[in-house]
C-alpha positions in Angstrom: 0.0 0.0 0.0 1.1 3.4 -0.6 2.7 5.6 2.0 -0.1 7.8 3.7 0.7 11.8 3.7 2.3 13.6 6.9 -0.9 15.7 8.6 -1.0 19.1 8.1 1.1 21.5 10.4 -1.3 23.8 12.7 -0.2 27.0 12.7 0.9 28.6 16.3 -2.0 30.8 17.8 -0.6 34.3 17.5 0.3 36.3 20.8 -0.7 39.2 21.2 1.8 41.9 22.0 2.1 43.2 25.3 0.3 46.3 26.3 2.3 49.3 27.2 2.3 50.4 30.8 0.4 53.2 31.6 1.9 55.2 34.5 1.5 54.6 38.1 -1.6 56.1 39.6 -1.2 58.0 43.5 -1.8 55.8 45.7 -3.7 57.0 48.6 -1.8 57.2 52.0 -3.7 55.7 55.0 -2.8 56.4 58.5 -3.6 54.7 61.2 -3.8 55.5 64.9 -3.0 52.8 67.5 -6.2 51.8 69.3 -6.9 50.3 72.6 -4.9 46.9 73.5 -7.4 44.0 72.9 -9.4 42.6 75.3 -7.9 40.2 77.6 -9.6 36.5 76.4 -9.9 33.5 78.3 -7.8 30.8 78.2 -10.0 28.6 76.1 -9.7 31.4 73.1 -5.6 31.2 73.4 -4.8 27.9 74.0 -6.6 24.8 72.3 -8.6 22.3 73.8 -11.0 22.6 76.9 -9.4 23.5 80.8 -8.3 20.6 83.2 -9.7 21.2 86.7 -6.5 19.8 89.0 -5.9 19.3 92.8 -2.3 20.2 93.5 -0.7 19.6 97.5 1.8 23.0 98.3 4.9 22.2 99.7 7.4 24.5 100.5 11.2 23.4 101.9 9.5 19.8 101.9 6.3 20.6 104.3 2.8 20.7 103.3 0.8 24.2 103.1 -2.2 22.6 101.6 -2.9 19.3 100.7 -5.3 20.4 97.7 -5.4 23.3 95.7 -7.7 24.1 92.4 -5.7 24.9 89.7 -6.7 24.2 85.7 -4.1 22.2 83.0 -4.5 24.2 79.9 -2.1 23.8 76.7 0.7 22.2 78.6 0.8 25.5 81.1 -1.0 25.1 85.0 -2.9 28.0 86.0 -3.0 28.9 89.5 -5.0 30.2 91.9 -3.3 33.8 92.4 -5.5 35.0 95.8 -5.1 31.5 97.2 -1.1 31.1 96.3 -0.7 34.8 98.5 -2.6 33.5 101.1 -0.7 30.3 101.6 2.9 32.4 101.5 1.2 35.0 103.5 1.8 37.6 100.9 -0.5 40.5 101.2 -2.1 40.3 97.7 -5.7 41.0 97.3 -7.3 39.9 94.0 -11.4 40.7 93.3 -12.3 38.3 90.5 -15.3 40.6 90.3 -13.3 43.4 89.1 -10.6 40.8 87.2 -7.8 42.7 89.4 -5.3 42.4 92.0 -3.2 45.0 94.5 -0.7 44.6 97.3 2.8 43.9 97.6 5.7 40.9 97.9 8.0 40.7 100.9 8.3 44.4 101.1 6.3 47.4 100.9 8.8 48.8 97.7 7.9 45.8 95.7 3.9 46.8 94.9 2.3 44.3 92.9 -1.3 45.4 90.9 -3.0 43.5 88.3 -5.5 44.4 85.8 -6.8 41.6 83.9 -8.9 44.0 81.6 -5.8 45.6 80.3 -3.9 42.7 80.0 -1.2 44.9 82.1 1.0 44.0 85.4 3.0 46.4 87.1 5.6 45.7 89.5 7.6 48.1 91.5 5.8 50.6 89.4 7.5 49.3 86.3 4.4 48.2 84.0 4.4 45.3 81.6 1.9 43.5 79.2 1.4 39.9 79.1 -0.7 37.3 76.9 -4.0 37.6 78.2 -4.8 33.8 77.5 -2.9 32.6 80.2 -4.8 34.6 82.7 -8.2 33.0 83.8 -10.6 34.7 85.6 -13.2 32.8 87.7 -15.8 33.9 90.7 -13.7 32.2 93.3 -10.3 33.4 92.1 -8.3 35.2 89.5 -5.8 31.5 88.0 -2.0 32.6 86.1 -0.2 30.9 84.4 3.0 29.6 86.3 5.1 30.5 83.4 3.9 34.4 84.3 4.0 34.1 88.4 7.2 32.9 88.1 8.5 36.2 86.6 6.4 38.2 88.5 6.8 36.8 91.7 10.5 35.9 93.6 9.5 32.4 93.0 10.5 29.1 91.0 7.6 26.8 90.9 7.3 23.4 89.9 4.6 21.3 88.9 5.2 17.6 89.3 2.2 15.9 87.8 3.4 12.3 88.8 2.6 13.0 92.3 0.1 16.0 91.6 2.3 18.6 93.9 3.1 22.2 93.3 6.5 22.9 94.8 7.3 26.1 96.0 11.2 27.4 95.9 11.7 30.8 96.7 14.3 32.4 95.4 14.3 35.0 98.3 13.9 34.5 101.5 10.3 34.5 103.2 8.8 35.6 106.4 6.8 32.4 106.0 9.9 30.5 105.8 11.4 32.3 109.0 8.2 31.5 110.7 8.4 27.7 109.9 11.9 26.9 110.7 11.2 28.2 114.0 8.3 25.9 114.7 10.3 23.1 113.5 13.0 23.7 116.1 10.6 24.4 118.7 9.2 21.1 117.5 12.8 19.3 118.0 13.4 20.9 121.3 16.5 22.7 119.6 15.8 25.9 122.1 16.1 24.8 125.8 16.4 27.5 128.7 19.4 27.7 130.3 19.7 27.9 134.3 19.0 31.5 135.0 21.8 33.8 136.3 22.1 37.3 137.4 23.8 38.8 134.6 24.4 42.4 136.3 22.4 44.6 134.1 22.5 48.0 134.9 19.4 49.9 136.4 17.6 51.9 133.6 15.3 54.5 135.4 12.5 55.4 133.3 10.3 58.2 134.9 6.4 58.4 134.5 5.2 61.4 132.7 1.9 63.0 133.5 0.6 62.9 129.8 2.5 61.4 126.6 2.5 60.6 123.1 0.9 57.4 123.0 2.0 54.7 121.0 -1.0 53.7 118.5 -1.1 50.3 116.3 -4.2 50.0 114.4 -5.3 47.0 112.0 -8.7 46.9 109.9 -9.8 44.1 108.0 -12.7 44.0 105.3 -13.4 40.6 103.3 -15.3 40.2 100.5 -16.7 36.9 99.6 -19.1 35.1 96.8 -20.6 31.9 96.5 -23.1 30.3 94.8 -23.8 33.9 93.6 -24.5 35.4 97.4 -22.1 37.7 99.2 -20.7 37.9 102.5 -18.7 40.4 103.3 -16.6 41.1 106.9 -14.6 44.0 108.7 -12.9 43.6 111.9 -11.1 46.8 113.5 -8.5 46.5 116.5 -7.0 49.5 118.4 -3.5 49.0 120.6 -2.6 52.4 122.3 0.2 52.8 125.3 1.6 55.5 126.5 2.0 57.4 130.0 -1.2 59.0 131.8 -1.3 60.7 135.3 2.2 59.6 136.2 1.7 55.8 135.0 1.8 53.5 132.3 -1.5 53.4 130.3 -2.7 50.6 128.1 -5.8 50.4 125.9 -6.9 47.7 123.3 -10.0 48.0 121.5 -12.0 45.1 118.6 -14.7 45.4 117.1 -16.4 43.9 113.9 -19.5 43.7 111.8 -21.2 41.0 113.3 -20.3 42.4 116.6 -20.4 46.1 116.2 -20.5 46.9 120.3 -16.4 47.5 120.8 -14.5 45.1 123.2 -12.7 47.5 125.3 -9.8 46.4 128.2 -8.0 49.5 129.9 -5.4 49.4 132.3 -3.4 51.9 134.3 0.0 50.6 136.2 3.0 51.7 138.3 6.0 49.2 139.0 9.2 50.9 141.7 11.5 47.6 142.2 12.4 49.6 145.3 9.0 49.6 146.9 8.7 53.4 146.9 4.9 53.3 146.2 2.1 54.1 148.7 4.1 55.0 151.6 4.0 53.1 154.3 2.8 50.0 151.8 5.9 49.9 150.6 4.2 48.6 146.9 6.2 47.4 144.0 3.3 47.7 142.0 0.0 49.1 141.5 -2.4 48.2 138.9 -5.7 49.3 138.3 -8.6 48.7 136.0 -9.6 45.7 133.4 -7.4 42.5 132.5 -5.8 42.5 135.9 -3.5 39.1 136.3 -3.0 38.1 140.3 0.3 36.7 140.8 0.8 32.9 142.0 1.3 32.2 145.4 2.9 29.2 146.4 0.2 26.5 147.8 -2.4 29.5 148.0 -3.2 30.2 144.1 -2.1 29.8 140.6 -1.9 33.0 138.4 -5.9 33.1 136.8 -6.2 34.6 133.4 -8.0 38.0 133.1 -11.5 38.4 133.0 -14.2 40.2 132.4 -14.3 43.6 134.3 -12.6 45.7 136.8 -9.7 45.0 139.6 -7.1 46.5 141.5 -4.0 45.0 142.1 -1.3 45.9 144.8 2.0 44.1 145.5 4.8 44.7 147.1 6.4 41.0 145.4 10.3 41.6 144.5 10.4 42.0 140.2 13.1 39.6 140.6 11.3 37.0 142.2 9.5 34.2 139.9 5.7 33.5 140.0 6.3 30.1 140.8 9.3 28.5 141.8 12.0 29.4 139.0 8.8 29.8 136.6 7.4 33.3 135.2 4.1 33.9 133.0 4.2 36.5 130.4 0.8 38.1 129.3 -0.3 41.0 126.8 -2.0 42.3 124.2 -1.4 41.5 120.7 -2.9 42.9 117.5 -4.4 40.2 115.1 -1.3 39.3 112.6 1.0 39.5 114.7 3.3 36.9 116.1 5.1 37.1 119.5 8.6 35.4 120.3 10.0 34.6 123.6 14.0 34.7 124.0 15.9 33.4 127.0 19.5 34.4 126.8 19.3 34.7 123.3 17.4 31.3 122.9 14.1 31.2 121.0 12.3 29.5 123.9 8.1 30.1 122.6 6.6 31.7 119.6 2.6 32.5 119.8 -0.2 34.1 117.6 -2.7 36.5 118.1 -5.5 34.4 119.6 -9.1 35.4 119.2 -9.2 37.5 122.6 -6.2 39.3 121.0 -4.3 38.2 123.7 -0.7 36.4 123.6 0.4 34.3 127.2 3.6 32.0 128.0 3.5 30.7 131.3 6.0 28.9 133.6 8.6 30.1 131.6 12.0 30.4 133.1 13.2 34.3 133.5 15.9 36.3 135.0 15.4 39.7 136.6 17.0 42.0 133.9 
């Protein structure tokens, strides 16, 4: 058969030359003004996946501050509680979940701490810093950060150890808190024991009575706010400690009162102690001391030192200031403003450490003491 014919070439589409360019229009020129920084979101909008409610146990220099705290696992960070953490390192930081802030300060007065959730803003020693508002969670009960962000805020390392479901606490300053607990631990191991007392020779400090002075004023008000299961309950408590001189003797007054008992607790005292028995003439008194919380001294096989009660007394005693209440033992009684804590040295040995008690009211007794 004969050969067939080669197809017939297509001619190539023609392409069209290129357009010239016509020249660059203005371009308008937009400015923009910087508005206000987002609103903080909650962790859920940041971070993927839904919030892990988590118990955590505190420990700090290996003992327990509480065995179970609430904090939330979200995208590999723990948020904690922030009002809670304060309270267990007795740091005076107030959050109000209500409001999405916080206010106080750490350690010291100088370090100020404030938070303001809103803003997505922390400022620290008056230094203010942003942060990412996801890993802040607000809730009714308590404002929850991220550890990541306490741990540069705060003069803390903390470590989450999920194994065992414990929060450690290492400070990386030291803490009242801390102060406080190594001295119950050796008052626990009986590291501070009295030594026999001695005369050491102390020389006589005369301090004269004035008529009228400036008293010395201590003052501490309380006001809580609380919500829960969308009620409120709020408190305020208000204690007065004033001490000064007054008609040629040592004057005392302490004062609480609070909102569910409005009617103030009032104890006054008026006192006047001469080691040389120069009081009431022929008496011959080493002390006189009149009005409420009046203590009687023990008296071998006759009575044991009563605490004080309810209204007044007069006490006068002409007892040496060097000799103890009861054999070699003294008891130590006072006032004491709620917060405060009250040690008890002997010869430079931490021999008692108390609290203020509800009665605001601090008392070691049969404790050794040497006049001086």
């Amino acid at each position: 058969m004969p050969p067939r014919p080669p197809p017939p070439v297509q001619p190539a589409p023609a392409v069209p030359a290129e357009a010239p360019r016509k020249p660059d229009a203005p371009k308008a020129v937009v400015a923009t003004v910087p508005g206000p920084p987002p609103a903080p979101r909650s962790a859920s909008a940041g971070l993927l996946g839904e919030p892990t409610l988590t118990l955590l146990e505190v420990q700090l220099d290996g003992q327990t501050l509480a065995e179970a705290i609430t904090t939330y696992q979200h995208g590999g960070e723990t948020l904690l509680p922030l009002g809670e953490l304060a309270r267990l390192l007795t740091f005076p930081l107030r959050t109000q979940p209500e409001q999405g802030t916080a206010s106080g300060f750490v350690i010291r007065e100088a370090q100020t701490f404030s938070l303001n959730v809103a803003q997505a803003r922390v400022t620290l020693a008056e230094q203010s810093q942003l942060f990412d508002p996801s890993l802040v969670r607000v809730e009714s009960d308590d404002i929850y950060v991220a550890s990541s962000l306490l741990t540069r805020w705060l003069p803390l390392d903390l470590g989450v150890e999920m194994s065992s479901l414990t929060l450690r606490v290492r400070p990386r300053e030291r803490l009242p808190l801390q102060e406080r607990l190594e001295r119950d631990r050796k008052l626990g191991q009986g590291q501070f024991r009295a030594r026999a007392p001695e005369d050491p020779g102390y020389p006589r400090h005369d301090a004269s009575y004035r008529m009228l002075g400036v008293p010395s004023i201590d003052q501490t008000l309380g006001v809580g706010l609380k919500s829960q299961n969308g009620q409120r309950q709020t408190s305020a408590d208000y204690t007065a400690y004033l001490t000064g001189d007054l008609l040629g003797m040592e004057a005392a007054l302490y004062l609480t009162a609070s909102k569910e008992k409005p009617s103030p607790d009032a104890r006054f005292t008026l006192a006047r102690h001469d080691p040389d028995a120069g009081l009431l003439g022929p008496l011959r008194a080493r002390s006189v001391v009149f009005g409420s919380a009046v203590t009687m001294p023990t008296m071998p096989n006759v009575t044991a030192g009563a605490a004080p009660t309810g209204g007044l007394g007069l006490l006068v005693s002409n007892r040496p200031a060097n000799q103890p209440t009861s054999f070699d033992r003294h008891t130590l009684r006072g006032d004491l403003p709620p917060g405060w804590d009250v040690e008890s040295f002997y010869n430079e040995a931490l021999v008692g450490v108390q609290r203020a008690g509800a009665d605001g009211r601090y008392s070691f007794d049969d404790q050794p003491l040497t006049y001086g």
